[in-house]
gemmi code that builds the backbone of each chain (N, CA, C; Angstrom):
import gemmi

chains = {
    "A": [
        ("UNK", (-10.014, -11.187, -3.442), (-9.685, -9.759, -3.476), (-10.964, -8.929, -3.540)),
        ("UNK", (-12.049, -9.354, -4.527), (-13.240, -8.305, -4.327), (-14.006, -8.544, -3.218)),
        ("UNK", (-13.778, -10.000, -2.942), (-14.417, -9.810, -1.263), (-14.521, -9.077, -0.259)),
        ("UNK", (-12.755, -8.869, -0.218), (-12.379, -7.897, 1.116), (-12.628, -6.709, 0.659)),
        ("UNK", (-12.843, -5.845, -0.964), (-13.650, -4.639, -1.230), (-15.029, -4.336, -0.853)),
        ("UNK", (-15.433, -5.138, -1.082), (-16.659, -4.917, -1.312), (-17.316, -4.793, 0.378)),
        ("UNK", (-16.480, -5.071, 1.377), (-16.834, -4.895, 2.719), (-17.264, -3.551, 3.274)),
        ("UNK", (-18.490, -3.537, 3.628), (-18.346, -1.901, 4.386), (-18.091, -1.701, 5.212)),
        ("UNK", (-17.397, -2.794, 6.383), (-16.724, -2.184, 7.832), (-15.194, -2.294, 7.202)),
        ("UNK", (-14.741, -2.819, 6.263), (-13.473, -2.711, 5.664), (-13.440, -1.218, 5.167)),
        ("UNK", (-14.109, -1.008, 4.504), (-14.001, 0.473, 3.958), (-14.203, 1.245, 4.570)),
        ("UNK", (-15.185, 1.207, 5.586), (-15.527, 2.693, 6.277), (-13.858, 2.731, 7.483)),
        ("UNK", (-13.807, 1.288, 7.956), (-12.622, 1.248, 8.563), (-11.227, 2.155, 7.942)),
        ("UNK", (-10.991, 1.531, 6.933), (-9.843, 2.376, 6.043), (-9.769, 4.039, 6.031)),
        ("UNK", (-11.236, 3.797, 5.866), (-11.462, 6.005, 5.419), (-11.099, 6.312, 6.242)),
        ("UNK", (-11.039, 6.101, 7.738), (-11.372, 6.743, 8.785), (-9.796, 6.572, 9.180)),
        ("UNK", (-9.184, 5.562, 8.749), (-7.582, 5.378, 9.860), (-6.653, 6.038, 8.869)),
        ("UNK", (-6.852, 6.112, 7.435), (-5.599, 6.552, 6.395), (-5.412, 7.600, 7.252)),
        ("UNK", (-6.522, 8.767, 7.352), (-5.871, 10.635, 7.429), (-4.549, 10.303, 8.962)),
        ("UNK", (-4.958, 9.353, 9.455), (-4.367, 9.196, 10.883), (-2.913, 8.370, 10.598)),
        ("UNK", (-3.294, 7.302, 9.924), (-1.678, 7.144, 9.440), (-0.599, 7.764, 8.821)),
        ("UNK", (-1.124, 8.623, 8.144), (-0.421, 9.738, 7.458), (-0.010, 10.716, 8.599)),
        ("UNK", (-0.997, 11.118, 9.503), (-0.167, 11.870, 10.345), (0.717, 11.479, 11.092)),
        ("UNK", (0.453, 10.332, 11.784), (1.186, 9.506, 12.075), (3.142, 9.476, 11.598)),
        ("UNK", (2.600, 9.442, 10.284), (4.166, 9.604, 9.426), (4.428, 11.003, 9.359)),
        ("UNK", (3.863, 11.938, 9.705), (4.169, 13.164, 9.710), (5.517, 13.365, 11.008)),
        ("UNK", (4.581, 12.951, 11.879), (5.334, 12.985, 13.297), (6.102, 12.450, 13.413)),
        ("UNK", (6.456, 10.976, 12.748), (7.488, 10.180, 12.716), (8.547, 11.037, 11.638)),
        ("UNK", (8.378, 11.726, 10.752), (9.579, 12.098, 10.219), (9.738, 13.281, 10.821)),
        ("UNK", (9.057, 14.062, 11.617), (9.590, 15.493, 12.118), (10.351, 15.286, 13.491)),
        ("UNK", (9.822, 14.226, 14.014), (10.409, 13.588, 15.521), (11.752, 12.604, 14.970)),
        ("UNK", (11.960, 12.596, 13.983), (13.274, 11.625, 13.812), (14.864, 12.500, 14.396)),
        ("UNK", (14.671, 13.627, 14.226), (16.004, 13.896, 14.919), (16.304, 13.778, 16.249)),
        ("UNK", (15.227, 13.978, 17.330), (15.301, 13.856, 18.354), (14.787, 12.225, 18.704)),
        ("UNK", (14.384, 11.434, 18.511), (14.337, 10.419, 18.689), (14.506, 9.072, 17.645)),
        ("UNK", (13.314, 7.872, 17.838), (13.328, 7.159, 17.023), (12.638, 7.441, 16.108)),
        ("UNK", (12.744, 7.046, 14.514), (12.008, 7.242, 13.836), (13.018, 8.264, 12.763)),
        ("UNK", (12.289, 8.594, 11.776), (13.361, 9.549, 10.505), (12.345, 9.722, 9.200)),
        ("UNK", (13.271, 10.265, 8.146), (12.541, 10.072, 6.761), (12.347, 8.513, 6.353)),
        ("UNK", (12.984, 7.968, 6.359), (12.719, 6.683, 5.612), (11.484, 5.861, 6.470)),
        ("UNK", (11.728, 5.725, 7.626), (10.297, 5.008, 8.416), (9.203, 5.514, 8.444)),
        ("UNK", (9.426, 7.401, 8.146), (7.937, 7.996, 8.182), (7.103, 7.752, 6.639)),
        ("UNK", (8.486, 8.018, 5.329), (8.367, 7.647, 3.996), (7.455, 6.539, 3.812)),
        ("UNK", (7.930, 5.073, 4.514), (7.257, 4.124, 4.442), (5.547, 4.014, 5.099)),
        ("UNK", (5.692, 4.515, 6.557), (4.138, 4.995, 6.905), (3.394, 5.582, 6.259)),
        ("UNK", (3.776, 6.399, 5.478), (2.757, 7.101, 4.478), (2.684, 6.496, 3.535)),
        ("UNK", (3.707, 6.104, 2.816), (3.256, 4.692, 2.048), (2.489, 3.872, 2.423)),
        ("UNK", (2.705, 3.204, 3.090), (1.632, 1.974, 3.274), (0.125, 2.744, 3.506)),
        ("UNK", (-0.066, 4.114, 3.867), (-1.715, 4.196, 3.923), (-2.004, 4.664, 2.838)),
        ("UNK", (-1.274, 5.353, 1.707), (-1.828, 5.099, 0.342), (-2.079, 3.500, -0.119)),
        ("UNK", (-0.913, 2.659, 0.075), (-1.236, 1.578, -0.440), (-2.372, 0.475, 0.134)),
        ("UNK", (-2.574, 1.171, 1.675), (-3.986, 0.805, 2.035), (-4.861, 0.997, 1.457)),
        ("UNK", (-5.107, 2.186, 1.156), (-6.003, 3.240, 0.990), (-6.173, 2.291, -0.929)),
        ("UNK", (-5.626, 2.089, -1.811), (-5.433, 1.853, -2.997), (-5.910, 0.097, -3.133)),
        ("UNK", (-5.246, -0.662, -2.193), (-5.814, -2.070, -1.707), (-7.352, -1.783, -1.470)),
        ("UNK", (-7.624, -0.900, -0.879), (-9.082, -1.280, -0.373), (-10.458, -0.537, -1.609)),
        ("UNK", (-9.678, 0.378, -2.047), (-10.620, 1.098, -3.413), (-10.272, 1.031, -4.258)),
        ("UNK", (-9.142, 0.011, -4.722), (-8.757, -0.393, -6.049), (-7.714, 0.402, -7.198)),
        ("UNK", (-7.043, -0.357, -7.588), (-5.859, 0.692, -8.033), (-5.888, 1.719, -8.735)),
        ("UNK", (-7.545, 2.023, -9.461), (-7.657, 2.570, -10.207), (-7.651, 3.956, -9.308)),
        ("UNK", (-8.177, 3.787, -8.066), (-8.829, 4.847, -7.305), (-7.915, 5.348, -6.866)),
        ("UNK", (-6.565, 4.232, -6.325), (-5.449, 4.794, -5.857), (-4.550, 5.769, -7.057)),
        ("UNK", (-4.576, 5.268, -8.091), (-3.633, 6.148, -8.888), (-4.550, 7.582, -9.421)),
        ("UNK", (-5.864, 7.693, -8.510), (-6.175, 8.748, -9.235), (-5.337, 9.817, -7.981)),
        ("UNK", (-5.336, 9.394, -6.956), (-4.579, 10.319, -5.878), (-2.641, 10.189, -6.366)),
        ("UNK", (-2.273, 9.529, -6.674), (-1.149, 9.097, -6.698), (-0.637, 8.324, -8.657)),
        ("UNK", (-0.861, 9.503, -9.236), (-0.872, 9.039, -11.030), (0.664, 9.121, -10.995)),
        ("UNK", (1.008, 8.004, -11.941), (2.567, 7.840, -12.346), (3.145, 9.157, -12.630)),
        ("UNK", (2.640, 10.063, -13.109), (3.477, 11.328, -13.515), (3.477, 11.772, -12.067)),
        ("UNK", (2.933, 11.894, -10.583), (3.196, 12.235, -9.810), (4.134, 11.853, -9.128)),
        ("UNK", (4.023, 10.676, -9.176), (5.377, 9.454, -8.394), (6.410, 9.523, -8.916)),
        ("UNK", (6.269, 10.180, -10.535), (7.781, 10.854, -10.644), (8.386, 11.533, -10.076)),
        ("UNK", (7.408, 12.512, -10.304), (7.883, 13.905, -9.523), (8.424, 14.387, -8.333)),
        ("UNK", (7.494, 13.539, -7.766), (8.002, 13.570, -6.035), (9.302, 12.910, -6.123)),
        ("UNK", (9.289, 11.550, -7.133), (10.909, 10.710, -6.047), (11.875, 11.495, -6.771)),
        ("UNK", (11.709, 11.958, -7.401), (12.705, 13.641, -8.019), (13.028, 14.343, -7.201)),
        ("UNK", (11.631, 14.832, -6.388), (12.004, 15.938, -5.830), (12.266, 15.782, -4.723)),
        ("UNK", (12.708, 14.585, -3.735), (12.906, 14.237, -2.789), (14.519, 14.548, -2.550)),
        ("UNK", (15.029, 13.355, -4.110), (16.455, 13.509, -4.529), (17.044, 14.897, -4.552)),
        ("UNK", (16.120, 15.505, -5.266), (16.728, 16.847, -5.269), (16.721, 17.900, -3.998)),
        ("UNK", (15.861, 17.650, -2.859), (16.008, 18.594, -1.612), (16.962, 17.581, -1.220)),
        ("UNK", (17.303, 16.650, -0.981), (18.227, 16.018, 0.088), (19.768, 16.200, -0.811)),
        ("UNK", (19.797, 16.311, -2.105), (21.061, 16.694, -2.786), (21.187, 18.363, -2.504)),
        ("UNK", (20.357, 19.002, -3.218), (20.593, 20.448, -3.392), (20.896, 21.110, -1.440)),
        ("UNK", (20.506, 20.322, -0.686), (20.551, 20.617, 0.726), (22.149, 20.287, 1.002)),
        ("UNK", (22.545, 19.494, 0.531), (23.791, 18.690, 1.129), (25.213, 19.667, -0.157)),
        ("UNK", (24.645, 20.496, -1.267), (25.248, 20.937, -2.153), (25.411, 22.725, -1.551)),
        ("UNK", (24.118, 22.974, -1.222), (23.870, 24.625, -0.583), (24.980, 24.310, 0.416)),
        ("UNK", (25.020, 23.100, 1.656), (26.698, 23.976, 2.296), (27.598, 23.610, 1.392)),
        ("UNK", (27.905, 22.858, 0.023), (29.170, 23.211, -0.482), (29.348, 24.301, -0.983)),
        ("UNK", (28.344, 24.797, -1.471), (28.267, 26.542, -1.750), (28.864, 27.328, -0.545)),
        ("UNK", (28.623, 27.390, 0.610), (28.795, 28.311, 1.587), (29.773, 28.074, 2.073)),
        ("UNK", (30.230, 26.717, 1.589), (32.082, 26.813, 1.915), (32.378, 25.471, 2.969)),
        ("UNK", (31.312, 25.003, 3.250), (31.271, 23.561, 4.461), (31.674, 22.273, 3.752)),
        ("UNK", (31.679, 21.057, 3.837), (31.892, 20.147, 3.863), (30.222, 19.718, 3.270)),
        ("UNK", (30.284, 18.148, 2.327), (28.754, 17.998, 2.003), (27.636, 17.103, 3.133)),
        ("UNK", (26.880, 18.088, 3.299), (25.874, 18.013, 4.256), (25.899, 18.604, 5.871)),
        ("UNK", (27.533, 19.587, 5.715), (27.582, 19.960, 6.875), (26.859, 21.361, 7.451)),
        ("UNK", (26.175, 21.121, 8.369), (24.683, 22.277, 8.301), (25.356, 23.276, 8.236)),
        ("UNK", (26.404, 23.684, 9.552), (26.185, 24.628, 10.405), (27.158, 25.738, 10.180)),
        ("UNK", (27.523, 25.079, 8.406), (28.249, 26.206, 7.279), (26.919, 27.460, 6.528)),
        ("UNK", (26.172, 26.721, 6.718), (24.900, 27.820, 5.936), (24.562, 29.060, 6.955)),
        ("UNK", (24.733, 30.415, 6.422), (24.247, 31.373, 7.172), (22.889, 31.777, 7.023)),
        ("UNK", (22.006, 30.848, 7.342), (20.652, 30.955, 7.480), (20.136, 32.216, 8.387)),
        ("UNK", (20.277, 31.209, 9.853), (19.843, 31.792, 10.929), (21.376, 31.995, 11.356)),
        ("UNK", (21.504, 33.113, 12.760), (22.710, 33.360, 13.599), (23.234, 32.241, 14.684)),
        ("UNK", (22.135, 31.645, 14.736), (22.459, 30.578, 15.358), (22.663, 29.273, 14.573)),
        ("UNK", (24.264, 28.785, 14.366), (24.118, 27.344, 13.598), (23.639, 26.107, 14.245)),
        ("UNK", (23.378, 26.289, 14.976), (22.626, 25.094, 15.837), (21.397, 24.792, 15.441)),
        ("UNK", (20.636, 26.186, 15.103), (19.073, 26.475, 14.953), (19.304, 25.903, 12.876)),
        ("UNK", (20.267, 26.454, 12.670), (20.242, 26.650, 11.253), (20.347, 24.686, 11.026)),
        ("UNK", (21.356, 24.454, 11.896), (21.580, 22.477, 11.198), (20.425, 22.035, 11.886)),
        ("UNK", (19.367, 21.954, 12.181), (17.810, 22.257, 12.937), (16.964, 21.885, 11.642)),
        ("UNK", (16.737, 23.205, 10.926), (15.927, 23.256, 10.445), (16.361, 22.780, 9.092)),
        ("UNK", (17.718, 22.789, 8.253), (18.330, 21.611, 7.439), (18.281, 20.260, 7.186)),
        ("UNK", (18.358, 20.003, 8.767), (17.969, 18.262, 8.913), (16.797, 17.973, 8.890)),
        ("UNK", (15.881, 18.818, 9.527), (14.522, 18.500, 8.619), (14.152, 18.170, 6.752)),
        ("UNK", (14.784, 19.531, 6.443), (14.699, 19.079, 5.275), (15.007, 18.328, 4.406)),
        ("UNK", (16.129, 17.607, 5.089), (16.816, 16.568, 4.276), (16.133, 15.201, 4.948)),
        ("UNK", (15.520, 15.083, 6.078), (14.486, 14.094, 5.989), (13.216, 14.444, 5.664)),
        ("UNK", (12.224, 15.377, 5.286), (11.314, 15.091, 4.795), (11.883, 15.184, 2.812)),
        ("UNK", (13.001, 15.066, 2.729), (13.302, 15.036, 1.226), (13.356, 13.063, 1.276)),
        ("UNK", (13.886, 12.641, 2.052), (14.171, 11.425, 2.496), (12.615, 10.392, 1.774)),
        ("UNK", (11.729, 10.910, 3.004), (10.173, 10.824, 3.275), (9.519, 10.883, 2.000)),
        ("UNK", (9.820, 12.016, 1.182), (8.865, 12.160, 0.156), (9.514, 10.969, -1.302)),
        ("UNK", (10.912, 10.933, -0.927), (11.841, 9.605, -1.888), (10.718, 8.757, -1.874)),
        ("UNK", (10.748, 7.433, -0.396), (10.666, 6.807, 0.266), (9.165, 6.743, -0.471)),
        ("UNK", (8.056, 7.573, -0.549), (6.605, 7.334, -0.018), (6.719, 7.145, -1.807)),
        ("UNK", (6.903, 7.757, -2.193), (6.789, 7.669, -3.713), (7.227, 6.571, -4.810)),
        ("UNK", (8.323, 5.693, -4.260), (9.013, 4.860, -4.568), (8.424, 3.282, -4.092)),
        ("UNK", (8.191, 3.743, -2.383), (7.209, 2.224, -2.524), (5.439, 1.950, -3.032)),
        ("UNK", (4.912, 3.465, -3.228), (3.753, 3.123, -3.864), (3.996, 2.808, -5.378)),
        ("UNK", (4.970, 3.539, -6.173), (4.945, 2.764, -7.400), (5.711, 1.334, -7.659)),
        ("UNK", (6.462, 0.877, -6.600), (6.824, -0.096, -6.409), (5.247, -1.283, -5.817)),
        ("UNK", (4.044, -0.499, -5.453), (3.328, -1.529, -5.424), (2.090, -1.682, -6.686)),
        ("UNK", (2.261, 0.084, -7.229), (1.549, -0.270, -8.195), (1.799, -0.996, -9.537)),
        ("UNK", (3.224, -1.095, -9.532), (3.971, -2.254, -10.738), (3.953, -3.722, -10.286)),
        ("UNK", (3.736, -3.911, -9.349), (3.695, -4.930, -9.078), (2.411, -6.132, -8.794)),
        ("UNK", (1.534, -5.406, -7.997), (0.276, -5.517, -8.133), (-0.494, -6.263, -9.582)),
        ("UNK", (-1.252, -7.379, -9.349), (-2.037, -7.319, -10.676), (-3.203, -6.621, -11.169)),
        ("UNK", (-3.064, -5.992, -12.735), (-4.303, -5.269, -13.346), (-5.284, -6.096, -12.585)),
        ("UNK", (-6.604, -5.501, -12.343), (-7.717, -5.361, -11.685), (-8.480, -6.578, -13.173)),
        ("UNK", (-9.036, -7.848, -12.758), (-9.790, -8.626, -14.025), (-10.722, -7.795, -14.463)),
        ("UNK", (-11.258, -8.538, -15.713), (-12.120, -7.545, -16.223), (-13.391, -8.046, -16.024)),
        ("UNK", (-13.197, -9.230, -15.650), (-14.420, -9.998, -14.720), (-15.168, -9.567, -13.792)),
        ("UNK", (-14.235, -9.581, -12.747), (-14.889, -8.479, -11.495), (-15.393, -7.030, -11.773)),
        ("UNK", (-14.576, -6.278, -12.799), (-15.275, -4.799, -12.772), (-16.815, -5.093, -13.491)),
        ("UNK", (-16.594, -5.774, -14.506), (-17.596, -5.810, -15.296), (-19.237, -6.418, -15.011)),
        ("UNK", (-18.723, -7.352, -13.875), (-19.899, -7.824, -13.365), (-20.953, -7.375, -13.094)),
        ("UNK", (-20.988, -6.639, -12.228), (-22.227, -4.941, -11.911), (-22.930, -4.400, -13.331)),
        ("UNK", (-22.076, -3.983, -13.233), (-22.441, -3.343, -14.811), (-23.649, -4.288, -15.999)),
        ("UNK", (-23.207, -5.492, -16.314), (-23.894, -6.459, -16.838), (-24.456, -6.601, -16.200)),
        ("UNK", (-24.816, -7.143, -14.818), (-25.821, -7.659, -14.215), (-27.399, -6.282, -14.204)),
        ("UNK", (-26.672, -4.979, -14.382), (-27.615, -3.993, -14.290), (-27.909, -4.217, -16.072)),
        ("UNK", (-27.494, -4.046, -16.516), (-27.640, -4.402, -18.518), (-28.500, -5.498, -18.551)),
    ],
    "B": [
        ("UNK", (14.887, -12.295, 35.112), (13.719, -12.626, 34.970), (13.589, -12.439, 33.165)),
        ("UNK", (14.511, -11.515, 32.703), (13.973, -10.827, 31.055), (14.817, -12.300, 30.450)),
        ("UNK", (15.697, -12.737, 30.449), (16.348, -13.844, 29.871), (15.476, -14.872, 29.519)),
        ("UNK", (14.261, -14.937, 30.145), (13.155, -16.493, 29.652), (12.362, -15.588, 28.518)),
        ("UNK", (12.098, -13.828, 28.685), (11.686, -13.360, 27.441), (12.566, -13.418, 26.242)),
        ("UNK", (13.660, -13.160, 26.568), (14.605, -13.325, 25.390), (14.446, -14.715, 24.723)),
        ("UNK", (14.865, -15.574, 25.568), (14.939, -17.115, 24.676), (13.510, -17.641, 24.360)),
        ("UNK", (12.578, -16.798, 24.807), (11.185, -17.386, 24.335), (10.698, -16.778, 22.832)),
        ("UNK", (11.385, -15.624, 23.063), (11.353, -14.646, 21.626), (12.388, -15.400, 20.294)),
        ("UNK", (13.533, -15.897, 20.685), (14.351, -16.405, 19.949), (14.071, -17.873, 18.992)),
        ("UNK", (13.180, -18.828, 20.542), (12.545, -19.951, 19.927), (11.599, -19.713, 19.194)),
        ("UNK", (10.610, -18.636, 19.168), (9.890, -18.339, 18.000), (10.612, -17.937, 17.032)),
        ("UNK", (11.476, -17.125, 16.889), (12.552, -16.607, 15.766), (12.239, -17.634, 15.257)),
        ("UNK", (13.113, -19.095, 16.104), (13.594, -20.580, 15.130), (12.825, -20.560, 14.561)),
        ("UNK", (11.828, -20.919, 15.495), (10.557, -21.685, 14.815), (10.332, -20.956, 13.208)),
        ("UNK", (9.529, -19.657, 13.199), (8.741, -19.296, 12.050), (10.271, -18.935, 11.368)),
        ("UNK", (11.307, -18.599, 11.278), (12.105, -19.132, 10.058), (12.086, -20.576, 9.467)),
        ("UNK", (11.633, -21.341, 10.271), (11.960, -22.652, 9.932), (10.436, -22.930, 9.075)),
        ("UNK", (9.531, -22.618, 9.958), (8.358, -22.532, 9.232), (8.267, -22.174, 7.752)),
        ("UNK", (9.009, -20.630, 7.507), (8.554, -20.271, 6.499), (9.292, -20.870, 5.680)),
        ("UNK", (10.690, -21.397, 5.167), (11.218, -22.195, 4.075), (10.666, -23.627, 4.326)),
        ("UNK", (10.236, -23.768, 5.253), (9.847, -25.211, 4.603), (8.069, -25.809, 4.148)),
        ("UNK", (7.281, -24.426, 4.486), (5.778, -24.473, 4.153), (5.543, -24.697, 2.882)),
        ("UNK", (4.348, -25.395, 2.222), (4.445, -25.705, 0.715), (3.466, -24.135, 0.313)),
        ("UNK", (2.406, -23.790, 0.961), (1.893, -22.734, 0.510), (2.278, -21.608, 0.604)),
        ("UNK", (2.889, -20.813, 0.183), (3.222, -19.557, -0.581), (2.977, -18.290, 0.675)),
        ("UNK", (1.519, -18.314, 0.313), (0.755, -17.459, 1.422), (0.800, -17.525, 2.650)),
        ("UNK", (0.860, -18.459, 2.942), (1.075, -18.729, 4.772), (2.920, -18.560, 4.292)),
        ("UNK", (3.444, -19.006, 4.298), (5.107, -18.399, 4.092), (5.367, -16.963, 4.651)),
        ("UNK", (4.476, -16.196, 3.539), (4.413, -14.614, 3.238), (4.210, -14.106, 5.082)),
        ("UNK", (2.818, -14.910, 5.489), (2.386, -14.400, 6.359), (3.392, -15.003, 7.599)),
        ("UNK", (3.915, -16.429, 7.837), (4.758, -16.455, 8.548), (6.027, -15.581, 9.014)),
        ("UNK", (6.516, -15.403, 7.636), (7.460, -13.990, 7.394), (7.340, -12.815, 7.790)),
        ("UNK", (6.102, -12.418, 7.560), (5.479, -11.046, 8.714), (5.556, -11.660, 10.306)),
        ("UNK", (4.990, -12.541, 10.776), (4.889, -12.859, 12.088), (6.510, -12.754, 12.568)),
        ("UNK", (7.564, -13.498, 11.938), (8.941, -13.363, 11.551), (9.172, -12.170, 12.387)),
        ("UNK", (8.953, -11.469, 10.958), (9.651, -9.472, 11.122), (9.159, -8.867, 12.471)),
        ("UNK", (7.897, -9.448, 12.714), (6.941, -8.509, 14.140), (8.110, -9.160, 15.369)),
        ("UNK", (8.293, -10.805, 15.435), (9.145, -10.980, 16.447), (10.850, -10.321, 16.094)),
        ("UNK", (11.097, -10.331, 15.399), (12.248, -9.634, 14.897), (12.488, -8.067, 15.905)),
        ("UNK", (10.998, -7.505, 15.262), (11.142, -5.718, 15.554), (10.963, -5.944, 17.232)),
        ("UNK", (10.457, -7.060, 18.284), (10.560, -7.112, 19.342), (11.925, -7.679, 19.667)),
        ("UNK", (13.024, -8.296, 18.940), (13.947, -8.601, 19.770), (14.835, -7.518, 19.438)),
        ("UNK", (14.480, -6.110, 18.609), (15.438, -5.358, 18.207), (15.209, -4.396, 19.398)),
        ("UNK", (13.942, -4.087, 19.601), (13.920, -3.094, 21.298), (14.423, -3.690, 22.185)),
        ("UNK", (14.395, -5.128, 22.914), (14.916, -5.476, 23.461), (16.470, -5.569, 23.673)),
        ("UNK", (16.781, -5.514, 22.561), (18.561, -4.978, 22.178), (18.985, -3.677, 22.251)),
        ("UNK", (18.116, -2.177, 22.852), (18.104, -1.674, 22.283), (17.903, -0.703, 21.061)),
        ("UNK", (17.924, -1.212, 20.015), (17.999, -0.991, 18.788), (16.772, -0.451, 18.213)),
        ("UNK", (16.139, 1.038, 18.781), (14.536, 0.982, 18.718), (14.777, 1.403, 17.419)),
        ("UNK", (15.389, 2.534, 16.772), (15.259, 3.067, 15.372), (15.254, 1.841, 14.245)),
        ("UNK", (16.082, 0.552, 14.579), (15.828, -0.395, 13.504), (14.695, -1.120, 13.632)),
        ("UNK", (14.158, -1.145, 14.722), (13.123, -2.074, 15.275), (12.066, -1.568, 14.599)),
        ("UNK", (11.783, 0.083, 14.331), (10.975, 0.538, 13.882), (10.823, 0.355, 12.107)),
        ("UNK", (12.282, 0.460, 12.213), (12.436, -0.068, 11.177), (11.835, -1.247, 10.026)),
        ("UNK", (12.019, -1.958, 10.948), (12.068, -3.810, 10.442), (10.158, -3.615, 10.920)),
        ("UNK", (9.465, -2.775, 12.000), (8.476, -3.093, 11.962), (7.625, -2.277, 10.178)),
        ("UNK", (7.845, -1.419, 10.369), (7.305, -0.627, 9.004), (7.618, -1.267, 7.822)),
        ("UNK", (8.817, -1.425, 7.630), (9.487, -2.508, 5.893), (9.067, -3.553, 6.131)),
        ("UNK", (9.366, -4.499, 7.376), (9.851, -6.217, 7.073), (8.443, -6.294, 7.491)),
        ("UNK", (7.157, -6.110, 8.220), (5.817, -6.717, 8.451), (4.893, -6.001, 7.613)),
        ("UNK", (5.257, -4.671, 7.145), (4.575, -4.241, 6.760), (4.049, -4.031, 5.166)),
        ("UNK", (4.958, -3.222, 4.780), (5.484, -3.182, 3.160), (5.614, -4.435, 2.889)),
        ("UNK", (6.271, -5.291, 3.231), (7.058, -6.256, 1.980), (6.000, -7.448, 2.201)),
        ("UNK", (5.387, -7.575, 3.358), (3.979, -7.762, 3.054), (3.031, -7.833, 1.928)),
        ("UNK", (3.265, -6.855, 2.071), (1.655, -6.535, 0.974), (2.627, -6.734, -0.774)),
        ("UNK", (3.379, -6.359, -0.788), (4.305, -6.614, -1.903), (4.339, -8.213, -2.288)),
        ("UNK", (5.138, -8.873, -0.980), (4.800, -10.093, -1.225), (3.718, -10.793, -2.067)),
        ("UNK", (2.382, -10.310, -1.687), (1.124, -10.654, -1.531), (0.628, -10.397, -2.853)),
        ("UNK", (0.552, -9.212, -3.482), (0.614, -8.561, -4.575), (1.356, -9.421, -5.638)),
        ("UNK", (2.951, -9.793, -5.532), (2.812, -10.452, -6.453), (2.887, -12.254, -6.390)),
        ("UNK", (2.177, -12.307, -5.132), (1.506, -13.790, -5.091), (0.164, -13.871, -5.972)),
        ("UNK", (-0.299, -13.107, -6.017), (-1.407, -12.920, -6.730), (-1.421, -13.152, -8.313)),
        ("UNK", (-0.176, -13.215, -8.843), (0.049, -12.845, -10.131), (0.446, -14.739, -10.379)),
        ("UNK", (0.444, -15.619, -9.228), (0.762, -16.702, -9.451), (0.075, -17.330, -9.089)),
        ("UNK", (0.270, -18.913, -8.858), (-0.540, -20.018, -8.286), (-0.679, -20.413, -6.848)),
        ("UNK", (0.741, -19.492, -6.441), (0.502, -19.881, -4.827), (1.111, -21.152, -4.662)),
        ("UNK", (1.568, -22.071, -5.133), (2.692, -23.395, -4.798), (3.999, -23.659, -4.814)),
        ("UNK", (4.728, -23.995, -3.773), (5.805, -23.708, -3.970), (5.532, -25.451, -5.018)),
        ("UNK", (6.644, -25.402, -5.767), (7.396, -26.754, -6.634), (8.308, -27.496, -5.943)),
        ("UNK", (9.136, -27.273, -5.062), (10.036, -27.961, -4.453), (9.583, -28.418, -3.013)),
    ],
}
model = gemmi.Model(1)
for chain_id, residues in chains.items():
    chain = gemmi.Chain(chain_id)
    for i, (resn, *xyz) in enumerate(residues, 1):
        res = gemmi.Residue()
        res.name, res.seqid = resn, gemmi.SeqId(i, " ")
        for name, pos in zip(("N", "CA", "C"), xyz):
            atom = gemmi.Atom()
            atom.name, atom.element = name, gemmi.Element(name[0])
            atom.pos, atom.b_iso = gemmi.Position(*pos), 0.0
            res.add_atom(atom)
        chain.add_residue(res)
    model.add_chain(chain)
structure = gemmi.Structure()
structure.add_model(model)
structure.setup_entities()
């Protein structure tokens, strides 16, 4: 494991592809209505380049972007746009999750449009949050061998 | 002509399922299992089926991957049986 860290075409590699995988999952969850792809596959793409990104600079580095009180929050607030979305048309009198009860826009076409977005990037943000703390529980603590080594060897 | 891709895709199916329950090391399993999911997410376009394909490529090669791996790490790496 500190092998493949300590690489600098591993790392410079990583820096350079995360921002791109992430967009990557951007497009994949905004392109899911019209094609292949959705919240949950884009959820997972962005997952995995944090958990790249966390594999290759160590978990400590990863949870400073991604700290347990955040990974709450988000898979909260994922639940809660894809509920409170699917609850706003029971408010307006529709059926649950049926768009094209919300008087957003005049057009319900445009209005179940821009709904279904939100209920997949609520999807997406579940999804991304759930499998990074699903890898940071799982994952083993970092030895105290390896961190410490450097350090002593400079001592 | 696509029918010798199909059954060539399928005999690998066999194969690396068969591979992976019966390998004694752990790690090559894991990684057979990804090779698995990658032929998997190709026989799911071929069916059709691109949204799962994408699917099975992102979860089944990707994620559960590194999950796998992660908590292989926490063990010895042998299977016992």
């Amino acid at each position: 494991m500190s092998g493949i860290q300590e690489s600098i075409i591993i790392r410079t590699v990583v820096r350079i592809m995360v921002p791109f995988i992430a967009l990557f999952a951007l497009y994949v969850i905004i392109h899911g209505a019209s094609g292949p792809g959705g919240g949950f596959q884009g959820g997972v793409i962005f997952g995995a380049a944090i958990i790249l990104y966390a594999m290759i600079y160590g978990i400590e580095d990863g949870k400073k972007i991604m700290s347990d009180k955040l990974n709450r929050i988000l898979s909260s607030t994922g639940l809660v746009l894809y509920a409170g979305t699917g609850l706003l048309c029971l408010v307006f009198g529709g059926k649950f999750l049926q768009y094209n009860a919300v008087p957003l826009f005049p057009n319900p076409a445009e209005t179940a449009a821009i709904l279904m977005d939100v209920v997949e990037v609520g999807i997406g943000i579940t999804v991304l949050a759930v499998m990074i703390s699903l890898f940071f529980d799982i994952s083993p603590p970092e030895t105290e061998g390896d961190e410490m080594s450097p350090e002593e060897v400079e001592q | 002509m696509i029918w010798i891709l199909d059954i060539s895709l399928l005999l690998f199916l066999v194969i690396c399922a068969i591979a992976a329950i019966t390998i004694k090391d752990l790690l090559s399993a894991v990684v057979i299992l990804s090779a698995y999911s990658l032929i998997m997410a190709i026989v799911w376009v071929e069916m059709q089926a691109v949204d799962v394909a994408f699917t099975e490529a992102a979860v089944g090669a990707g994620v559960t991957t590194v999950l796998f791996i992660a908590a292989l790490a926490r063990t010895d790496g042998r299977s016992e049986d």
